[in-house]
Each structure stands twice: as C-alpha cells, then as structure tokens.
N, C-alpha and C positions, 0 to 999 in steps of 0.2 A: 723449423718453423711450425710443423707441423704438430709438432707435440706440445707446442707455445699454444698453440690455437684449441687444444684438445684442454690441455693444465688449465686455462682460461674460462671456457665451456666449465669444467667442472667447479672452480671455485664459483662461477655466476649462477650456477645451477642452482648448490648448495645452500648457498647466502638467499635465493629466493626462500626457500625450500624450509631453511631457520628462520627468516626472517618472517615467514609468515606466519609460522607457529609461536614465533613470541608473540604477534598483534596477536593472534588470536587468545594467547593467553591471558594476555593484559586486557582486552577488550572485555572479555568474558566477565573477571575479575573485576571491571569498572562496573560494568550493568550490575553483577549482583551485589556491589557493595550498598550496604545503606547508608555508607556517609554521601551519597551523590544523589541528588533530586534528579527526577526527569527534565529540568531547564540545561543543569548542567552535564548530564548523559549525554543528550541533544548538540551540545556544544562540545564536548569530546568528541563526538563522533561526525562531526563537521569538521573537525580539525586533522583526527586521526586518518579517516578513508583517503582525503584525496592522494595522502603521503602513501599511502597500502599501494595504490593504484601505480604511482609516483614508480617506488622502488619496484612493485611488479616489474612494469613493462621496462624500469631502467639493468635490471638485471635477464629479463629473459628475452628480450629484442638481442642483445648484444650476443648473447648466449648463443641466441638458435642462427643470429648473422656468421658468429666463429665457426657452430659447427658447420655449416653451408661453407664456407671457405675452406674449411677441412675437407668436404666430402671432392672437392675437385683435385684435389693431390691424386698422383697414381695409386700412392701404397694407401690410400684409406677407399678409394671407391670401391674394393671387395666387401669392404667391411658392415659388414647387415648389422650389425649394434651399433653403428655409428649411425648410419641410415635410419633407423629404429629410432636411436635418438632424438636424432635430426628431426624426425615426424610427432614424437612426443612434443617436442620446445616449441616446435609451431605449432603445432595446435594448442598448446597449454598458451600460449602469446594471443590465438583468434579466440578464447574462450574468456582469457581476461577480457580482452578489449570488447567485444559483446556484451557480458557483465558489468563493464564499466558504462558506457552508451545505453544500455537497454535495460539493465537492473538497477544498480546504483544509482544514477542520476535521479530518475524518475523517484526512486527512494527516499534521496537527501532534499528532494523538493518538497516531500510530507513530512521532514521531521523541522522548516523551517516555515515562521519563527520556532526557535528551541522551546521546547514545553507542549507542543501542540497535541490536541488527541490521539491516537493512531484508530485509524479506520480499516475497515478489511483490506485494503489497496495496500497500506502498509504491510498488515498482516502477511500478504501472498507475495508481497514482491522481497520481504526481508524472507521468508522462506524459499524463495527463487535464490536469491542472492548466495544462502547457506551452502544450497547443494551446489552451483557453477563454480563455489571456493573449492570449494571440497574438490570437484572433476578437475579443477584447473592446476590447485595446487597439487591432488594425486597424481594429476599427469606431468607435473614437471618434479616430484618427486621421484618419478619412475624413471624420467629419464637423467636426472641424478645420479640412479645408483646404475642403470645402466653403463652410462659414459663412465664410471669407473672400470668396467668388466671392459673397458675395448683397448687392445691389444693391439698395435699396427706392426705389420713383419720392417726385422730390421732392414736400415739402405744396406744396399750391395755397396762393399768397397770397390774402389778401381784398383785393379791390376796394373 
C-alpha cells in the first residue's frame, strides 16, 4: 500500500509539474502571437487560468493528502525525503491557493470586459502572479524529483 501511495504522489507530482510547463508554453506563445488581438488574448486567458488553477490544486491536494498517508506507515516515518517532500507539496498547495484568491482573481477582474486597458494595478499584479508561478511550481517540482530519490527499507518477512 505503501508504495501505491508513494507511485501515486509521484505520477501527480509530475503531471503538475508538465502540465504547467505546457500552459506556460502555450500561454506565452498566444500573447506573443500576432494573429490574436488583445479582445481575444483577454478571452483566452479567461478561459485558460481558471482550468491552470483547476488541474493545480486537482493534482497537488491529492498529491500532498498521499504523501501525508504515507508519512504514518512505520517503515516511511524515518524517512526525511519523504517528510521533505511532504513539506515541499504543501506549501507548493498554500502558495497556489494564495495566488489563486489574492493574485489571480483580482487580476482576471481588470482584464474583463476582454480588450480593456491595462493599468499599473495590472502591471504589478500580473508581475506578482509571474513570480508565485515560478515559487509554486519550483516548489512542487522539487518535490517531484525528490519523491523519486525516496527509498523505504524493505517489510520484514515473517519466520
């Protein structure tokens, strides 16, 4: 069960981890296109975020709840990379959700109606936004590759 709960953790790690280096890539790649006006940027990215947020939290709640189930086994509580991990996924979980409530929203409220100006408020909050991606998704890429490095000693058989 134990190593169910760990295989699990890392496939949901992971899948945040690519999954948010595609939006990013794709997002990137919509803004600097010139085939897309600022109505319909606007409108992509009303569409785009809330699904970002969506798959965050549906991949790294579940994630950081496995590893938390894991850390109460006997053979994983020595385990300081698991623990490590454990502390990566939640916090990379309190920094989206922050980000989501406290950056984002406030964000997606000045880019509607689609097309509108962007004013300094803009300016500082889609730069807020930049960097909490970056800390949030660095921190659950770290713990990614961590929970690959964790090892749990084998069960004893019974005699």
């Amino acid at each position: 069960m134990l190593n169910l709960l760990i295989a699990l953790s890392r496939f949901l790690l992971s899948a945040w981890v690519g999954g948010a280096a595609l939006f990013v890539v794709t997002s990137v790649a919509e803004q600097r296109s010139p085939d897309f006006g600022s109505v319909i940027r606007d409108q992509l990215a009303t569409i785009r975020f809330p699904l970002y947020y969506v798959f965050a939290l549906g991949t790294l709640v579940p994630a950081t709840v496995l590893l938390g189930m894991a850390m109460v086994s006997r053979r994983a509580r020595s385990s300081w990379l698991l623990l490590t991990t454990f502390g990566l996924s939640t916090l990379s979980c309190i920094v989206a959700v922050v980000d989501y409530l406290f950056v984002y929203q406030p964000l997606q409220e000045l880019i509607i109606p689609a097309g509108k100006a962007r004013d300094l408020r803009f300016v500082e909050l889609h730069e807020q936004s930049r960097w909490i991606n970056e800390v949030h998704v660095g921190l659950a890429l770290l713990a990614a590759l961590m929970i690959c490095l964790v090892v749990l000693p084998a069960t004893q058989e019974k005699q």
